[in-house]
C-alpha positions as CSV (number, residue, x, y, z in Angstrom):
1,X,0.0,0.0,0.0
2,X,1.0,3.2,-1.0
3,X,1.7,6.2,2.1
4,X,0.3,9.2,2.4
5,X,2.5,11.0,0.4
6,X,2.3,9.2,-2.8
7,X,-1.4,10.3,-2.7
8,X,-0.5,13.6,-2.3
9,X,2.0,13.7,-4.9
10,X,-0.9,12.1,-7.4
11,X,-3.6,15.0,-6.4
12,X,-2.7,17.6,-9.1
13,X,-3.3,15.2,-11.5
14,X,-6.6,13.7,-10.3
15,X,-7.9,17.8,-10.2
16,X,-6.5,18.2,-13.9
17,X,-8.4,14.9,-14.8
18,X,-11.5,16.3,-12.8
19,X,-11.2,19.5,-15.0
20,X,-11.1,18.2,-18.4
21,X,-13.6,15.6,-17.3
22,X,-16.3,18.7,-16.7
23,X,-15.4,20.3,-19.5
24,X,-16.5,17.8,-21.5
25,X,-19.9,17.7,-19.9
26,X,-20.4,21.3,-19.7
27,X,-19.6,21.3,-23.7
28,X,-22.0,19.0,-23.9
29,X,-24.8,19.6,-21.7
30,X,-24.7,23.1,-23.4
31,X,-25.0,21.8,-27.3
32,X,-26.8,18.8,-26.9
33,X,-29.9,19.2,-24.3
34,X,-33.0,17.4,-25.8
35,X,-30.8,15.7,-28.1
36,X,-31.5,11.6,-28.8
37,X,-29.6,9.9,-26.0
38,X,-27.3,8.1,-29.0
39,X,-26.3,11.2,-30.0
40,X,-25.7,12.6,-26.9
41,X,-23.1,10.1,-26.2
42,X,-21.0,10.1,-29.3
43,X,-20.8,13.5,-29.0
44,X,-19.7,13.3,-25.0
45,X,-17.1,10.5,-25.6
46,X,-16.0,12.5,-28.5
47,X,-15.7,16.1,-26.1
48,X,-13.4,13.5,-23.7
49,X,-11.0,12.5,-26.4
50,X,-10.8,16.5,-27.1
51,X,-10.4,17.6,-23.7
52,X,-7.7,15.0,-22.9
53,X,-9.9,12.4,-20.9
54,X,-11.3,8.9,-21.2
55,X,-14.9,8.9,-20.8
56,X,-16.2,5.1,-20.1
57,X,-19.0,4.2,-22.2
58,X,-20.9,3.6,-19.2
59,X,-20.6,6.7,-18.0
60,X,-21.3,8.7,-21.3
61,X,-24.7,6.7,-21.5
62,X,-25.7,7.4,-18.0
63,X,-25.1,11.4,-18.8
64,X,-26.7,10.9,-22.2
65,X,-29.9,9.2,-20.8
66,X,-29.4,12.6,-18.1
67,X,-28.8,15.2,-20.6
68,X,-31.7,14.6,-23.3
C-alpha cells in the first residue's frame, strides 16, 4: 500500500483529470440538451477524447440518458 505521500504527490493530477472531465460535460450539456440519447453520447465521448480524458461508455450513456 501506497503512504500518504504518494497520494499527495498524485492529487494535481486527479484535479486536472476532474477538470477536463467537466469540461466535457459542460460542452456538452450546453449543445446537446434534448438531443436523442445516442447522440448525446458520441458527442460526450468524442468532447473527452478533445479535452484529454477517457470517458467510459458507461458513464457517457448514463449522462446521455441525463442530458436529453
Amino acid at each position: 500500500m501506497a503512504d500518504a505521500s504518494e497520494y499527495e504527490k498524485a492529487v494535481p493530477w486527479i484535479r486536472e483529470q476532474v477538470t477536463r472531465y467537466e469540461k466535457a460535460l459542460t460542452e456538452i450539456r450546453t449543445t446537446h440538451a434534448g438531443r436523442p440519447a445516442p447522440e448525446v453520447k458520441e458527442a460526450l465521448l468524442a468532447a473527452g477524447k478533445r479535452h484529454g480524458v477517457r470517458i467510459a461508455n458507461e458513464v457517457a450513456q448514463d449522462a446521455a440518458e441525463t442530458y436529453r
